[in-house]
Jmol script that loads the backbone (N, CA, C; Angstrom):
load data "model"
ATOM      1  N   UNK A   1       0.836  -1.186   0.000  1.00  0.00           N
ATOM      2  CA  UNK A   1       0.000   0.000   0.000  1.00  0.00           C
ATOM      3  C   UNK A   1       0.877   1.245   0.000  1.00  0.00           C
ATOM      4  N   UNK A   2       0.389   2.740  -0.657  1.00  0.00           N
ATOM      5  CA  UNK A   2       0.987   3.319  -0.798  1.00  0.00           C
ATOM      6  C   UNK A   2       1.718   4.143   0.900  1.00  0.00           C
ATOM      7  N   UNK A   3       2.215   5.735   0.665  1.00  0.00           N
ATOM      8  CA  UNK A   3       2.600   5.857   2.072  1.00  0.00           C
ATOM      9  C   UNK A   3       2.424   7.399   1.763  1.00  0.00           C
ATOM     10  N   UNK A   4       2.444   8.113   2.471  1.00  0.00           N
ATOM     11  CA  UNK A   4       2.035   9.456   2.492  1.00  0.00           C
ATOM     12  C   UNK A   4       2.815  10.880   3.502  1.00  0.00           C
ATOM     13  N   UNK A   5       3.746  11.608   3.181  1.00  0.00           N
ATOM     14  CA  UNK A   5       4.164  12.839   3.862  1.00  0.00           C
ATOM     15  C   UNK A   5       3.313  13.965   3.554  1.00  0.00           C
ATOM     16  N   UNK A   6       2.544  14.287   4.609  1.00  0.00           N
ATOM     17  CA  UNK A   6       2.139  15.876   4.981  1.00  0.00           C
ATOM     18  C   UNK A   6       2.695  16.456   5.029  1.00  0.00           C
ATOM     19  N   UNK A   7       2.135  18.048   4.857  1.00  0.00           N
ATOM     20  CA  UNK A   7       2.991  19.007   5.425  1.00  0.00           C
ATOM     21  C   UNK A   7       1.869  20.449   5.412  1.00  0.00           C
ATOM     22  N   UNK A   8       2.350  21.007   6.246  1.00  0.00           N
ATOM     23  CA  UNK A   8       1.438  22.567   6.427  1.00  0.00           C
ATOM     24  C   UNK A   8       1.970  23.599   6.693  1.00  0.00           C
ATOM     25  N   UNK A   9       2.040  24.529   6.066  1.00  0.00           N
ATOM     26  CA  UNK A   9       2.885  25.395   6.204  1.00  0.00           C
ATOM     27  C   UNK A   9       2.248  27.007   5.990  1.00  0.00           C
ATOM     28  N   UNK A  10       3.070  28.054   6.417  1.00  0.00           N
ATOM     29  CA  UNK A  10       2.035  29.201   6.500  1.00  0.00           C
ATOM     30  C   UNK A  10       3.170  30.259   5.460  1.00  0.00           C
ATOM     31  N   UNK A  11       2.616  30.858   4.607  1.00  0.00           N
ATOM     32  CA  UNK A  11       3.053  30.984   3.226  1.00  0.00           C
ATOM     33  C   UNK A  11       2.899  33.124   3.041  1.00  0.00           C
ATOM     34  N   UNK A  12       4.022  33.561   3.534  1.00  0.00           N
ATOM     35  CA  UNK A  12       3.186  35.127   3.087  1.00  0.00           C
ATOM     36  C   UNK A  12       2.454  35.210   1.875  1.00  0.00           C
ATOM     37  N   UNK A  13       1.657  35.729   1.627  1.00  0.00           N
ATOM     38  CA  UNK A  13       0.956  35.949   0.726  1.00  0.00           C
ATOM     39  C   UNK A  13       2.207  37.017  -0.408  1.00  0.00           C
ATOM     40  N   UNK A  14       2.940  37.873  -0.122  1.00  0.00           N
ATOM     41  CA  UNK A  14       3.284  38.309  -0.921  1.00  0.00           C
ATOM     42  C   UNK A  14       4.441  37.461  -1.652  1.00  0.00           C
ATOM     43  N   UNK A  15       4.685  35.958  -0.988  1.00  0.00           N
ATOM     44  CA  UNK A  15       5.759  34.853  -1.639  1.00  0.00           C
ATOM     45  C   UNK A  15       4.928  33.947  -2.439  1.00  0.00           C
ATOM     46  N   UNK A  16       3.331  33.825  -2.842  1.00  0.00           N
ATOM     47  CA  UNK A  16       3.164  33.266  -3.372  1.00  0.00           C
ATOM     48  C   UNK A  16       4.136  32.528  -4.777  1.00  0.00           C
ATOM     49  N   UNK A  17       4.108  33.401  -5.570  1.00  0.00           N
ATOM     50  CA  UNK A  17       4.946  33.032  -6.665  1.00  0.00           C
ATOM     51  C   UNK A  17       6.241  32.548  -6.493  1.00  0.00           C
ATOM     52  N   UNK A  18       6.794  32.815  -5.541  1.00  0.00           N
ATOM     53  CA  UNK A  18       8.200  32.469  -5.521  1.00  0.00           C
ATOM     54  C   UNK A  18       7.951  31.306  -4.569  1.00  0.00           C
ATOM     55  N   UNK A  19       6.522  30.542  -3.982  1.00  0.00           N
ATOM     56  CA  UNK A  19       6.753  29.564  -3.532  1.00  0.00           C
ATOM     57  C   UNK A  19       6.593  28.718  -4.366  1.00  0.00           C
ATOM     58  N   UNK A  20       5.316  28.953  -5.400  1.00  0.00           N
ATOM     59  CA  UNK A  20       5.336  27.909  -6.531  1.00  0.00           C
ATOM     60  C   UNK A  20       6.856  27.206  -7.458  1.00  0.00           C
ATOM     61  N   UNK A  21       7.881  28.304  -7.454  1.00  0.00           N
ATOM     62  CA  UNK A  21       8.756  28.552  -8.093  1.00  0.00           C
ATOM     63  C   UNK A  21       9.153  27.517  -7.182  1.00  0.00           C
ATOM     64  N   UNK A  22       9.674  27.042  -5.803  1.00  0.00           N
ATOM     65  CA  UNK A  22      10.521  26.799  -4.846  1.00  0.00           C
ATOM     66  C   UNK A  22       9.975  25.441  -4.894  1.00  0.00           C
ATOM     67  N   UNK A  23       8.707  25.247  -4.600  1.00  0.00           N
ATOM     68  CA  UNK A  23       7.802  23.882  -4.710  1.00  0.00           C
ATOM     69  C   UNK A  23       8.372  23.134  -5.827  1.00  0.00           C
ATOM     70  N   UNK A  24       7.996  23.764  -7.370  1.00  0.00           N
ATOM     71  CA  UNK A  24       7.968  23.247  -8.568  1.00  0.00           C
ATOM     72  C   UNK A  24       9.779  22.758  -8.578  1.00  0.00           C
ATOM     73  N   UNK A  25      10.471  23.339  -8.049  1.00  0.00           N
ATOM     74  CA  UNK A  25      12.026  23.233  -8.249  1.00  0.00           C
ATOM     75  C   UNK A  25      12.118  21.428  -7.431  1.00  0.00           C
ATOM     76  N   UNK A  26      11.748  21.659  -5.886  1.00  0.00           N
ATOM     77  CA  UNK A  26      12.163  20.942  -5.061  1.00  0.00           C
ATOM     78  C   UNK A  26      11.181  19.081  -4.814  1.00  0.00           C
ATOM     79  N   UNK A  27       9.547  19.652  -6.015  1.00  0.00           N
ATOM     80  CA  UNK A  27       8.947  18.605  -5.490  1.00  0.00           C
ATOM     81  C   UNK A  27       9.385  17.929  -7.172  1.00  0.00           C
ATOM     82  N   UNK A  28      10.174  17.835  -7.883  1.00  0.00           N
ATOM     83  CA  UNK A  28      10.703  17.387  -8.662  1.00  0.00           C
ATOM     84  C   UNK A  28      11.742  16.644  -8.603  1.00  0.00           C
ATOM     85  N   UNK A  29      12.363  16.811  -7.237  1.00  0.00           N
ATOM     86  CA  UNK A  29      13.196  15.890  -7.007  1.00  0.00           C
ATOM     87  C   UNK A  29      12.684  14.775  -5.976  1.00  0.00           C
ATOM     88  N   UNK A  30      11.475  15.073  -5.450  1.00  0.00           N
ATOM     89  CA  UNK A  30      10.661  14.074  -4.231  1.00  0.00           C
ATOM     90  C   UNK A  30      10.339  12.963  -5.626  1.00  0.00           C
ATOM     91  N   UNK A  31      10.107  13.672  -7.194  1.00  0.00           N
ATOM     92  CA  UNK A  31       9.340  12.657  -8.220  1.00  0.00           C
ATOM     93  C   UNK A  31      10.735  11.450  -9.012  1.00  0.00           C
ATOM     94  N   UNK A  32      12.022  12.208  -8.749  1.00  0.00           N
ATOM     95  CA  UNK A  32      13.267  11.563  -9.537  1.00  0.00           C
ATOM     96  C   UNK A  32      13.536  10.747  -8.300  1.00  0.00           C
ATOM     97  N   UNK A  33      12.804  10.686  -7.074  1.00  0.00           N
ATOM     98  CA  UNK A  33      13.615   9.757  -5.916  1.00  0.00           C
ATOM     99  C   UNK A  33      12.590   8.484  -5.293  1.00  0.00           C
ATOM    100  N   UNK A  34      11.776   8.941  -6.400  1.00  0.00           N
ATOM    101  CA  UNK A  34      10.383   7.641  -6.191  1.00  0.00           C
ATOM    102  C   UNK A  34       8.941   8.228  -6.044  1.00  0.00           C
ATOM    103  N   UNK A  35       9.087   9.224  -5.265  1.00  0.00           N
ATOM    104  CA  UNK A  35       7.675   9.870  -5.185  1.00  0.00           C
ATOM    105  C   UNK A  35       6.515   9.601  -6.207  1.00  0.00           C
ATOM    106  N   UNK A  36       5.186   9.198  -6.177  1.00  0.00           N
ATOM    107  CA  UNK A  36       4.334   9.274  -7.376  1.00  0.00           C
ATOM    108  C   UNK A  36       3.652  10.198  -7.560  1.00  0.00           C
ATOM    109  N   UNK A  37       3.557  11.184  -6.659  1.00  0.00           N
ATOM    110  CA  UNK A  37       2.708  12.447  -6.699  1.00  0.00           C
ATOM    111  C   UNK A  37       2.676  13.358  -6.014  1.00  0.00           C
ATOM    112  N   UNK A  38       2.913  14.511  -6.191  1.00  0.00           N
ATOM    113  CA  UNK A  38       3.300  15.314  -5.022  1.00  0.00           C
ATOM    114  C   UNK A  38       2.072  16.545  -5.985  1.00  0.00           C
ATOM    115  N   UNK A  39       1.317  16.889  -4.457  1.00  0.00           N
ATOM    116  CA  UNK A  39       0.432  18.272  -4.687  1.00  0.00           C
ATOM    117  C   UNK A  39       0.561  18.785  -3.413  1.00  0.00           C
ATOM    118  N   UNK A  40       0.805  20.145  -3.877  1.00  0.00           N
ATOM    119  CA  UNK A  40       0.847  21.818  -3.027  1.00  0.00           C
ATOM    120  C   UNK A  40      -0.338  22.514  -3.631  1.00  0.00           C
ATOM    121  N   UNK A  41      -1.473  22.751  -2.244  1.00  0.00           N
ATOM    122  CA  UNK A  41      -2.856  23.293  -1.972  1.00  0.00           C
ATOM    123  C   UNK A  41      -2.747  24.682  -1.657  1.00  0.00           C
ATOM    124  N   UNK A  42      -2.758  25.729  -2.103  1.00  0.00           N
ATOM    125  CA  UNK A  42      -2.935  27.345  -1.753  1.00  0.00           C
ATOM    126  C   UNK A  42      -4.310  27.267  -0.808  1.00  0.00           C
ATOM    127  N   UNK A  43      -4.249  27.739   0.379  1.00  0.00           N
ATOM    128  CA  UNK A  43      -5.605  27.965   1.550  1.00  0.00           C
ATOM    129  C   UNK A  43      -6.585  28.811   0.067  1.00  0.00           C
ATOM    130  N   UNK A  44      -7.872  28.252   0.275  1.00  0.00           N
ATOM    131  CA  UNK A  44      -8.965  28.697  -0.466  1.00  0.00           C
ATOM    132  C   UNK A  44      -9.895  28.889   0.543  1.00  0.00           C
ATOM    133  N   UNK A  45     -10.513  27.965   0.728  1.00  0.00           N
ATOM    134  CA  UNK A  45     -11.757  27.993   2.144  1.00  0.00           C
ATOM    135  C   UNK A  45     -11.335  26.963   3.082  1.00  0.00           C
ATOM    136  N   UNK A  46     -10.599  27.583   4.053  1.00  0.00           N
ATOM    137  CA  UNK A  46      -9.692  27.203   5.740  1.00  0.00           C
ATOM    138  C   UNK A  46     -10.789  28.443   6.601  1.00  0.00           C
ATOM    139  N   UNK A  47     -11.279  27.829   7.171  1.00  0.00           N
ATOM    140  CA  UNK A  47     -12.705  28.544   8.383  1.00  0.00           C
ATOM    141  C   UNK A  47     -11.755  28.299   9.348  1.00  0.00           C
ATOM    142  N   UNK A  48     -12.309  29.302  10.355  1.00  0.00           N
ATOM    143  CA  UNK A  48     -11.511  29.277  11.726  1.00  0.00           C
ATOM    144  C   UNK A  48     -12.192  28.825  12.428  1.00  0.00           C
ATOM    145  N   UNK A  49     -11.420  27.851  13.426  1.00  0.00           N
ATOM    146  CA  UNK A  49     -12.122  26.931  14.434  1.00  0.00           C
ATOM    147  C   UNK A  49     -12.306  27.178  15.698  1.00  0.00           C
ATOM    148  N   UNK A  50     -13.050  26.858  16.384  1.00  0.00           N
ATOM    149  CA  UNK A  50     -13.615  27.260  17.702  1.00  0.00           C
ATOM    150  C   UNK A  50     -12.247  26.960  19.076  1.00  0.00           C
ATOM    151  N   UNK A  51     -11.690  25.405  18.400  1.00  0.00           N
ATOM    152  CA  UNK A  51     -10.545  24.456  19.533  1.00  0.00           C
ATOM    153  C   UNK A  51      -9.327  25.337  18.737  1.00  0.00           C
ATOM    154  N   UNK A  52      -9.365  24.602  17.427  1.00  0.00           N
ATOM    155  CA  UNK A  52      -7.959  24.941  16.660  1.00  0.00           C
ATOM    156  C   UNK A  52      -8.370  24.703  15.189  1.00  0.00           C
ATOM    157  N   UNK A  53      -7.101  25.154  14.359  1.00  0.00           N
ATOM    158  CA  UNK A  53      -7.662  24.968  12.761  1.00  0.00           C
ATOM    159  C   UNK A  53      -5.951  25.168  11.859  1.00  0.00           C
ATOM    160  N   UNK A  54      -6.505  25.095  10.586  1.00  0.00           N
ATOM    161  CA  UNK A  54      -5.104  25.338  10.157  1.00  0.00           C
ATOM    162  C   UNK A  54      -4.212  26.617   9.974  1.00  0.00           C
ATOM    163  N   UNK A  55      -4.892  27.460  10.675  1.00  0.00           N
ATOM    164  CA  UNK A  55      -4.221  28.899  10.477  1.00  0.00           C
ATOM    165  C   UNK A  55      -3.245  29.033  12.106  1.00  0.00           C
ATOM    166  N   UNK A  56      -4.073  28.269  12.971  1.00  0.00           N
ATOM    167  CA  UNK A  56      -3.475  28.440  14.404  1.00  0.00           C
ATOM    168  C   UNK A  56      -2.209  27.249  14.549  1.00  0.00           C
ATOM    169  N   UNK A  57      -2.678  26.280  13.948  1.00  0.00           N
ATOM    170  CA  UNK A  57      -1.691  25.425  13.547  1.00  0.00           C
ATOM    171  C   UNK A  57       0.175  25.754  13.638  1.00  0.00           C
ATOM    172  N   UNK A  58       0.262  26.652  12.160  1.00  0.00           N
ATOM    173  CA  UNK A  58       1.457  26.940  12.139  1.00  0.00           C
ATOM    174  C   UNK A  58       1.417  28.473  11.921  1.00  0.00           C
ATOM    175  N   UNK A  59       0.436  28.898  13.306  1.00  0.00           N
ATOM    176  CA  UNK A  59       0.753  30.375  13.259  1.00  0.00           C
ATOM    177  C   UNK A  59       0.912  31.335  12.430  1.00  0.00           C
ATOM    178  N   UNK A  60      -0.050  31.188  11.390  1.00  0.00           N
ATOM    179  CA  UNK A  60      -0.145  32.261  10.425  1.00  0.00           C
ATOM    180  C   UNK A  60      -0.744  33.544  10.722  1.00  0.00           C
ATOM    181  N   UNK A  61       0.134  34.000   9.981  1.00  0.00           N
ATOM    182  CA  UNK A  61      -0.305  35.683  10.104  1.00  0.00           C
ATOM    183  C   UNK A  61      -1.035  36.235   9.663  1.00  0.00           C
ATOM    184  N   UNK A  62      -1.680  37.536   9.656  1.00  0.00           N
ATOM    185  CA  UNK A  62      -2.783  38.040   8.784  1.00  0.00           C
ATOM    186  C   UNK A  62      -2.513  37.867   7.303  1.00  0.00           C
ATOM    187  N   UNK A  63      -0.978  37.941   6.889  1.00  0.00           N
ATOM    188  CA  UNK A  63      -0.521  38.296   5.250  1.00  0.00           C
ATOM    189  C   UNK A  63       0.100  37.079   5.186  1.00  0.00           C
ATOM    190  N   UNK A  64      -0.413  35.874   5.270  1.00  0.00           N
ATOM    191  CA  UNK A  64      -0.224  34.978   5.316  1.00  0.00           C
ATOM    192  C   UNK A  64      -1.335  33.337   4.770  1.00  0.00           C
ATOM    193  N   UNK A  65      -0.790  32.694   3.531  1.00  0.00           N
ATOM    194  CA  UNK A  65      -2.109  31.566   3.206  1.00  0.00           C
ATOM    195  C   UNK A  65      -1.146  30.639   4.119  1.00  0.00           C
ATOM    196  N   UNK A  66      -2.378  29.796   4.161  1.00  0.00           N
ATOM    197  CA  UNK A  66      -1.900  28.305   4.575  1.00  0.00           C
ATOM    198  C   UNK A  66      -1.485  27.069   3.513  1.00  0.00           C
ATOM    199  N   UNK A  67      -0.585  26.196   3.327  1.00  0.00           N
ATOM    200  CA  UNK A  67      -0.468  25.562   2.238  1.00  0.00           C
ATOM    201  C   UNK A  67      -0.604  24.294   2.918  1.00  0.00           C
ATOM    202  N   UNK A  68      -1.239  23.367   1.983  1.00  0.00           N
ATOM    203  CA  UNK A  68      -1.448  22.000   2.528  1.00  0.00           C
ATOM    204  C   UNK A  68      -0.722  21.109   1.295  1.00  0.00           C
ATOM    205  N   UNK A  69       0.348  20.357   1.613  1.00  0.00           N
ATOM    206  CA  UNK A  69       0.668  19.419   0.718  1.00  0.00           C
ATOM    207  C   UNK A  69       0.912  18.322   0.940  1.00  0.00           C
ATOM    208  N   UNK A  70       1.385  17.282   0.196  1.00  0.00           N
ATOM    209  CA  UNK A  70       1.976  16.133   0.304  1.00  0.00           C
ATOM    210  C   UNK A  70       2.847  15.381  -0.724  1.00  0.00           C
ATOM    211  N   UNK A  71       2.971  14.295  -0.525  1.00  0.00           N
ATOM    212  CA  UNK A  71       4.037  13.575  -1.453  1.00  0.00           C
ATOM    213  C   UNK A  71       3.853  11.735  -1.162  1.00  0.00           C
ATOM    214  N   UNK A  72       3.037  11.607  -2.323  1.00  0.00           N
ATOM    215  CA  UNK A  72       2.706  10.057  -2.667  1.00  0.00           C
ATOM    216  C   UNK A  72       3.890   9.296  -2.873  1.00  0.00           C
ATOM    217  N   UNK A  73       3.987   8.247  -1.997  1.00  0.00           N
ATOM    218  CA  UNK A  73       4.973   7.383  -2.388  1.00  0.00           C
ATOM    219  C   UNK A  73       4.419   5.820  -2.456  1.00  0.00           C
ATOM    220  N   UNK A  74       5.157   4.794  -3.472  1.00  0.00           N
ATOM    221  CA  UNK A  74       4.738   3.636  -3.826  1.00  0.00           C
ATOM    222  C   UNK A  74       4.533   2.696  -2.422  1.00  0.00           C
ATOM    223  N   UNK A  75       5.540   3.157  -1.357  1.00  0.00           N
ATOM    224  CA  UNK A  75       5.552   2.457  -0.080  1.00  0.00           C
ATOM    225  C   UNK A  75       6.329   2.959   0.875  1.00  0.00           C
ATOM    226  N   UNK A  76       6.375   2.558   2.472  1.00  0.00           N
ATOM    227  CA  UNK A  76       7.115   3.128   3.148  1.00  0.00           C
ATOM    228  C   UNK A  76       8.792   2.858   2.632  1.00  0.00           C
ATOM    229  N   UNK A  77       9.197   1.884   2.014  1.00  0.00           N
ATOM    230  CA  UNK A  77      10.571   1.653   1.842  1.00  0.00           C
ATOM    231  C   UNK A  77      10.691   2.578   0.990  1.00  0.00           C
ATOM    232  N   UNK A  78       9.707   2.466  -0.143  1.00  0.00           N
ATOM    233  CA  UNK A  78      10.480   3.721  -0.895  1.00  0.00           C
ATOM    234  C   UNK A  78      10.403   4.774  -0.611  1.00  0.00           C
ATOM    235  N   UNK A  79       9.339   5.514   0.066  1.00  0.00           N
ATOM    236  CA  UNK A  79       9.470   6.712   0.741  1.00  0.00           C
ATOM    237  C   UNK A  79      10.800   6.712   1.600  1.00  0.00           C
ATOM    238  N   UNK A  80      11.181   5.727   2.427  1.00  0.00           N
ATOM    239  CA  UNK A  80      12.482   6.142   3.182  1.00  0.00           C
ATOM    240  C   UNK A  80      13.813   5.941   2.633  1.00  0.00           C
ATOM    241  N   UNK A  81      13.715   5.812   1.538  1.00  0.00           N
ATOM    242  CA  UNK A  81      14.632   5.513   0.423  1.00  0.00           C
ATOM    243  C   UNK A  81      15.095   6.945   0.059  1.00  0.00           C
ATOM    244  N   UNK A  82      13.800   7.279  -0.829  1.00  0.00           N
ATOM    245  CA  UNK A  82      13.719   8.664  -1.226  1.00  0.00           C
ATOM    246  C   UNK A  82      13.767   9.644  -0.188  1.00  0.00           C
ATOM    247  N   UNK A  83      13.491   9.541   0.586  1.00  0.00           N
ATOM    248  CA  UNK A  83      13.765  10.756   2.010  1.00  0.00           C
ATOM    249  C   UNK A  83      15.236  10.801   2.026  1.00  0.00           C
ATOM    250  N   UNK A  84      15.914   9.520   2.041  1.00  0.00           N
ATOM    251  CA  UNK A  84      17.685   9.611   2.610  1.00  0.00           C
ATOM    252  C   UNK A  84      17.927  10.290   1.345  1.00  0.00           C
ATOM    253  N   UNK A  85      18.363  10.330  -0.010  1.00  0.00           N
ATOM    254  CA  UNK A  85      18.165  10.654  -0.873  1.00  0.00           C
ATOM    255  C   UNK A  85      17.946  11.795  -0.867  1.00  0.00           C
ATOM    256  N   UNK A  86      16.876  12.573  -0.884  1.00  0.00           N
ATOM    257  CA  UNK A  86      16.366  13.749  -0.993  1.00  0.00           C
ATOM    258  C   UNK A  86      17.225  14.925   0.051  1.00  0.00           C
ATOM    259  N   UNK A  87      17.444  14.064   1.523  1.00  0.00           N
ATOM    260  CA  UNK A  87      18.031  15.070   2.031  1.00  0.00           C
ATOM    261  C   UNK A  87      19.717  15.031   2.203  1.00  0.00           C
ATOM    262  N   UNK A  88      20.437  14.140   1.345  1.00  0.00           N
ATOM    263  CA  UNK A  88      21.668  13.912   0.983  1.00  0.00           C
ATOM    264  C   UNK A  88      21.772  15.393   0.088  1.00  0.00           C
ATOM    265  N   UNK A  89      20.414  15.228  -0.900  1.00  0.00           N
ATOM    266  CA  UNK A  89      21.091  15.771  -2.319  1.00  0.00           C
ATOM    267  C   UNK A  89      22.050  16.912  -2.288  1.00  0.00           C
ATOM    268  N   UNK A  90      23.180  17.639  -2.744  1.00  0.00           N
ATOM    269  CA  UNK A  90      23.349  19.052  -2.872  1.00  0.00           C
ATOM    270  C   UNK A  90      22.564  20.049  -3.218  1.00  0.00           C
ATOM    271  N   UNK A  91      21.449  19.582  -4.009  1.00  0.00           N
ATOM    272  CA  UNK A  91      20.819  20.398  -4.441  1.00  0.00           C
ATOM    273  C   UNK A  91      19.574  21.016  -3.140  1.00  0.00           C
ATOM    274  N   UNK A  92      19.373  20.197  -1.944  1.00  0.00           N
ATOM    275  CA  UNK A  92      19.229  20.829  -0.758  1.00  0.00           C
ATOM    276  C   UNK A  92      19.802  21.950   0.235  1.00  0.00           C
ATOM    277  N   UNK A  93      20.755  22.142  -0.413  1.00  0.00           N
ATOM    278  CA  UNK A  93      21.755  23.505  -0.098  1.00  0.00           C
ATOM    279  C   UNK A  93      20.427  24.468  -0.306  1.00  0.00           C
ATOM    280  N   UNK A  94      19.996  24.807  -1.540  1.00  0.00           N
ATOM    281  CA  UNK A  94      19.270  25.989  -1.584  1.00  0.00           C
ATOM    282  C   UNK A  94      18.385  25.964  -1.212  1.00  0.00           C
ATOM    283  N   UNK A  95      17.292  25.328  -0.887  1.00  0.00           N
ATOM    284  CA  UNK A  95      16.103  24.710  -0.126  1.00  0.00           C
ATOM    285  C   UNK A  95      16.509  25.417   1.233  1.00  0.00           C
ATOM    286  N   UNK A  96      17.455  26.184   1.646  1.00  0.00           N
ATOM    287  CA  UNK A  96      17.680  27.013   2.967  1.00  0.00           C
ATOM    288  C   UNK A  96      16.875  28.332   2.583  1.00  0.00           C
ATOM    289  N   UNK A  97      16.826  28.740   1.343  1.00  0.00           N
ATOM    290  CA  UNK A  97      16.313  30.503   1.080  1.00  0.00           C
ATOM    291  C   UNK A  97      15.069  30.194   0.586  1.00  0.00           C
ATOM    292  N   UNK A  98      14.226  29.320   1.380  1.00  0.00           N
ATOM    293  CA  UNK A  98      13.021  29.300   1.458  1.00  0.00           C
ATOM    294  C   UNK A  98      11.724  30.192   1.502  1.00  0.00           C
ATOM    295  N   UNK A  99      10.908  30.511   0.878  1.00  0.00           N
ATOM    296  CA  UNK A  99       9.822  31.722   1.070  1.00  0.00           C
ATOM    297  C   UNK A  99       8.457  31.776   2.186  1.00  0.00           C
ATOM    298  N   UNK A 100       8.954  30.306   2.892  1.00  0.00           N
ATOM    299  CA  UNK A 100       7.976  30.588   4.449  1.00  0.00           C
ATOM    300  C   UNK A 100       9.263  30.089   5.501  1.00  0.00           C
ATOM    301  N   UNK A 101       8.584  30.241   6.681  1.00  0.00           N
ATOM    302  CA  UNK A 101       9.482  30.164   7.898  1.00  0.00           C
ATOM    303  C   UNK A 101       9.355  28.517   8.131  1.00  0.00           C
ATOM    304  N   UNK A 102       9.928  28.244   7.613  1.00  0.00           N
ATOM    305  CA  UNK A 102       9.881  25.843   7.859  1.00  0.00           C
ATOM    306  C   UNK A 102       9.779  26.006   9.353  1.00  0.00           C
ATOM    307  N   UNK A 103      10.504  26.984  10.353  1.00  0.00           N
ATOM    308  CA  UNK A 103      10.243  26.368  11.863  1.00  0.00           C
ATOM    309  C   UNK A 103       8.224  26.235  11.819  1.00  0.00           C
ATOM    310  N   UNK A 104       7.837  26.977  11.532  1.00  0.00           N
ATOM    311  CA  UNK A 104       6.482  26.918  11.409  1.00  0.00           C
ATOM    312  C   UNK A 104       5.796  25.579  10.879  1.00  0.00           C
ATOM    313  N   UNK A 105       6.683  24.821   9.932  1.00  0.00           N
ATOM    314  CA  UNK A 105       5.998  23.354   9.629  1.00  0.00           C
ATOM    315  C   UNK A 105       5.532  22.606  10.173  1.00  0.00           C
ATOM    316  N   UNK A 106       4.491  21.846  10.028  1.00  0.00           N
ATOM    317  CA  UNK A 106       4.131  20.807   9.999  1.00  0.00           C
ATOM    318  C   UNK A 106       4.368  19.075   9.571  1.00  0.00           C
ATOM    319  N   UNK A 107       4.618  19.088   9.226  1.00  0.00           N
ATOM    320  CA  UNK A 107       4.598  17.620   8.723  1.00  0.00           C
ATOM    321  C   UNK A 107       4.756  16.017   9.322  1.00  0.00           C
ATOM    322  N   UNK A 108       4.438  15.378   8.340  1.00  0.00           N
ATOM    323  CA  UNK A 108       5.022  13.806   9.306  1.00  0.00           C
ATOM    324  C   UNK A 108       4.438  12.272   7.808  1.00  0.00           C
ATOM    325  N   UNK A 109       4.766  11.448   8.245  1.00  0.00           N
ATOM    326  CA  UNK A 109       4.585  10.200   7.506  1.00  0.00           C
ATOM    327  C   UNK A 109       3.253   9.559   7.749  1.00  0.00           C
ATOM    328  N   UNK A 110       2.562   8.894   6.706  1.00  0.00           N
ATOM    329  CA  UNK A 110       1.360   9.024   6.915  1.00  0.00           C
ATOM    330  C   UNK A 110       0.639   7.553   6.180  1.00  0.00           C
ATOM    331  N   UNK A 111       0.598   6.431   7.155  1.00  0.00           N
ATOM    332  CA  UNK A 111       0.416   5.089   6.573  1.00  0.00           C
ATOM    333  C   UNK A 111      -1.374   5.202   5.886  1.00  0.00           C
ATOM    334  N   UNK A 112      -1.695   5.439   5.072  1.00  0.00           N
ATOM    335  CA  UNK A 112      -2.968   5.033   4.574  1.00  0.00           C
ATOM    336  C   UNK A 112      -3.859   3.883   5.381  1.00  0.00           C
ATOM    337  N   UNK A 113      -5.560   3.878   5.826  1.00  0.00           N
ATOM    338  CA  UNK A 113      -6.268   3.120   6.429  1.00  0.00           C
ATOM    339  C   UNK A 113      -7.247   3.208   5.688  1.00  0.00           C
ATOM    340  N   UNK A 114      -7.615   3.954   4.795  1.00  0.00           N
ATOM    341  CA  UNK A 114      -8.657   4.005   3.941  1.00  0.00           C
ATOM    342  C   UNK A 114      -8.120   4.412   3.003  1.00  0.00           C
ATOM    343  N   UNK A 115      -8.207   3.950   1.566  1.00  0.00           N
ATOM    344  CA  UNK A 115      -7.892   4.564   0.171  1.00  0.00           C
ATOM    345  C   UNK A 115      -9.393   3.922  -0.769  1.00  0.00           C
ATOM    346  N   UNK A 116     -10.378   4.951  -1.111  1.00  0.00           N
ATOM    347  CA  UNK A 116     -11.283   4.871  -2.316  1.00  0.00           C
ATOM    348  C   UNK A 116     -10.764   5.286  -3.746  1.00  0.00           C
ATOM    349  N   UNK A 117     -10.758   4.640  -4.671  1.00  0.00           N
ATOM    350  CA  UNK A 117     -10.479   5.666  -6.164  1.00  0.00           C
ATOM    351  C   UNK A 117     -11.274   6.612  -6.094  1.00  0.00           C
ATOM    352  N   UNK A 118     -10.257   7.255  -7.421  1.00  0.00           N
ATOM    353  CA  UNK A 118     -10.520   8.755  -7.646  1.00  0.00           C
ATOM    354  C   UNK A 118     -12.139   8.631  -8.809  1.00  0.00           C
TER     355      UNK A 118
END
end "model"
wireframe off; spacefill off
backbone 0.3
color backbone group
């Protein structure tokens, strides 16, 4: 069964573009290291919650979306395959001049219990 990394992250609004730019660069190498699918969600309709929600989450700011993504992998081996991999690469050097604050992230590994087709 497949395996699944989250992630949530709080995105200034005025980095939009240069996150797509940063995404499109970096989730291209999650796809050359096994990954089968990787999608990055721009906040559209995120309601604020009474307990908690995704804006309180990772502390977003007023000038600030929330991004919800992930990264499909064929299985946990290959996901941890591709993780060692991914964070070996050199090309993770630049992945430091990032356009949100990563201490703010979210993320984690994510075994599937329900999968319906699309």
């Amino acid at each position: 069964m497949s395996y699944v990394d989250g992630f949530v992250i709080a995105v200034p609004n005025a980095n939009r573009e240069s996150f797509i730019k940063h995404a499109s660069t970096f989730d291209a190498i999650f796809l050359e290291f096994g990954a089968t699918r990787v999608q990055e969600c721009w906040a559209d309709d995120v309601p604020e919650g009474k307990l908690t929600d995704f804006r309180r989450a990772v502390q977003a700011k007023e000038d600030e979306s929330v991004v919800f993504s992930w990264v499909e992998w064929p299985d946990k081996v290959t996901r941890d395959a591709g993780m060692e991999k991914f964070m070996k690469d050199p090309r993770m050097e630049a992945a430091s001049d990032c356009p949100f604050d990563g201490k703010r992230m979210i993320f984690g590994g994510f075994a599937p219990v329900v999968s319906l087709p699309a």
